[in-house]
C-alpha positions in Angstrom: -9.1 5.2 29.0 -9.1 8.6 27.5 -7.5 9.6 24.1 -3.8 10.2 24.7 -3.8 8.8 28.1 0.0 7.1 29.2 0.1 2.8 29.0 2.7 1.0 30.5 3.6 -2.5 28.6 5.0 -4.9 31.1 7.2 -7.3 29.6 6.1 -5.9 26.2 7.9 -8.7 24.0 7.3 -8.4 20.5 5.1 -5.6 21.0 1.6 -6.4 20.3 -0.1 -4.2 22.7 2.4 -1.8 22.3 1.3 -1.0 18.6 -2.1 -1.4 19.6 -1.8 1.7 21.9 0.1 3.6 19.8 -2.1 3.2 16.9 -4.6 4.8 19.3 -2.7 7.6 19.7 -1.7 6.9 23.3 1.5 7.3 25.1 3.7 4.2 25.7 6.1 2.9 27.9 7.5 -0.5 26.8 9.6 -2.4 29.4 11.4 -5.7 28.7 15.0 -7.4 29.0 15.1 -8.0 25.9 13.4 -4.6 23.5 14.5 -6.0 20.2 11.1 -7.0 19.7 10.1 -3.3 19.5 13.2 -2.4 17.9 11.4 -1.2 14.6 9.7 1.4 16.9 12.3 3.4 17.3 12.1 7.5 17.3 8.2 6.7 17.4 6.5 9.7 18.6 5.2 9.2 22.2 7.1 5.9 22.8 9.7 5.1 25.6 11.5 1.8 25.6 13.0 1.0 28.7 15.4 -2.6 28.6 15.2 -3.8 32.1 15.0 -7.4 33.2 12.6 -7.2 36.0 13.6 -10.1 37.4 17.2 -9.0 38.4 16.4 -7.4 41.3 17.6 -3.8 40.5 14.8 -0.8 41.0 12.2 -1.4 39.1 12.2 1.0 36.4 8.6 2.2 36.4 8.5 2.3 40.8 7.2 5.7 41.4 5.5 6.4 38.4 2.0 6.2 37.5 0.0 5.6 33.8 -3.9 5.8 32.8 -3.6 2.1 31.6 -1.1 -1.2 32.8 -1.1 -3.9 30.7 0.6 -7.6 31.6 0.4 -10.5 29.1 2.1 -14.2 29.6 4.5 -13.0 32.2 4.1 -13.2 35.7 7.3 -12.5 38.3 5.2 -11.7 41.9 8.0 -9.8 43.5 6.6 -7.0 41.6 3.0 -7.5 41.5 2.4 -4.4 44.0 4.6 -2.4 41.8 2.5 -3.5 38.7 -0.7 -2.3 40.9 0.9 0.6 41.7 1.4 1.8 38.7 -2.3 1.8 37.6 -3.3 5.8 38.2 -6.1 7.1 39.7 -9.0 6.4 37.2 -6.4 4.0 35.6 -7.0 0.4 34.7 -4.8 -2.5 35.0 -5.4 -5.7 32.4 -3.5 -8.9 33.2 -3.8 -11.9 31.5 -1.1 -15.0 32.5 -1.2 -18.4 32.9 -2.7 -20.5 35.7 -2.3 -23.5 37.5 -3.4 -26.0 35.5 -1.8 -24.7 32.4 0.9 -27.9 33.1 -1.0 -30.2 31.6 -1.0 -28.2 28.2 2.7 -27.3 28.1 5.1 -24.1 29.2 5.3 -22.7 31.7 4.6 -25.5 34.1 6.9 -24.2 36.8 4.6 -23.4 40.0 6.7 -20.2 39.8 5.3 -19.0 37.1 1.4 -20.1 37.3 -1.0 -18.0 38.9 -2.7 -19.9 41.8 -6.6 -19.9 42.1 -7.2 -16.7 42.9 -4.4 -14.6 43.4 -4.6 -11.7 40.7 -8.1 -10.9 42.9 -5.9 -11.1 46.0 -3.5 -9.0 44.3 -5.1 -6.0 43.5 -7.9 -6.8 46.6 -7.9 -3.5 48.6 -6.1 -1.0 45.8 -8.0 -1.6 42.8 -12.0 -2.2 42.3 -12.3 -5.4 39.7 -14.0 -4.9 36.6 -14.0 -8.3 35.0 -12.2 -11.4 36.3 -11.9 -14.8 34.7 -10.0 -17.9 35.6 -10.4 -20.6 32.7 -9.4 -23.0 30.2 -9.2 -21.1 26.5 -8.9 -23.8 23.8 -8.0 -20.8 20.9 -5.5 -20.4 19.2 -4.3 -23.7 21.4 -5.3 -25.0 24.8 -4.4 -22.9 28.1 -5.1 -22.2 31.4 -5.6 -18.5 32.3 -6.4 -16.1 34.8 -7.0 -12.2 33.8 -8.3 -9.4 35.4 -9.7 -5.8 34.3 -9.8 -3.9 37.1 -9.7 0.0 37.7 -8.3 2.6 40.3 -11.0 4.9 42.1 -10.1 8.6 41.3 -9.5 10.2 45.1 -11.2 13.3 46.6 -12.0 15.6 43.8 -11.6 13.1 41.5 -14.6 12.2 38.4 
């Protein structure tokens, strides 16, 4: 992603990836229900915070918009996966990294709801976005988890690099 380039934050909790971008000098959009995690952010140059829980059914806030990078981290509602992939610009990357069936046996989340199944962040972006890296696996650091997590890119259109 090139220097300055716009990342959207889904579910941006405390933050993490948030300051990571910024400190990089790129744009940010952080989106949760809850922002007080980025509260200490505020009036930081090239930062929006947008409090919207996405799982309330009202517009989602980024729909129609369209960022360089789209990052998702321990949060999964699929009613707007296609939004997530639509965010992801042309020559734009998406990274996603949630938990996955099997991540039950280790502890929360073990609601089916919210556990990818085998497979379905390829299925997800199969069609809009050309996958980079894709892993679905047991991590044992900092504690046991299952995972599935994806790095995959937009192709720029006609005219495009």
């Amino acid at each position: 992603m090139a220097a300055g380039g716009s990342v959207l934050d889904v579910a941006c909790g405390g933050g993490r990836h948030t300051r990571f971008f910024l400190g990089r000098g790129h744009r940010v959009t952080a989106v949760d229900r809850d922002t007080s995690g980025v509260a200490d952010l505020d009036g930081e140059p090239g930062l929006e915070v947008v409090e919207s829980d996405l799982e309330a059914g009202a517009p989602v806030p980024f729909r129609g918009r369209t960022f360089d990078g789209v990052v998702v981290t321990n949060y999964l509602h699929r009613p707007i996966l296609d939004d997530i992939v639509a965010a992801v610009a042309p020559g734009g990357v998406l990274l996603y990294e949630t938990f996955a069936v099997g991540h039950e046996r280790f502890g929360r989340p073990q609601n089916p709801d919210f556990l990818l199944r085998p497979g379905e962040l390829l299925d997800t972006v199969r069609g809009a976005l050309r996958v980079v890296a894709y892993e679905d696996l047991i991590l044992d650091d900092p504690e046991p988890r299952a995972v599935q997590r994806i790095a995959a890119v937009r192709a720029w259109g006609p005219g495009g690099r």
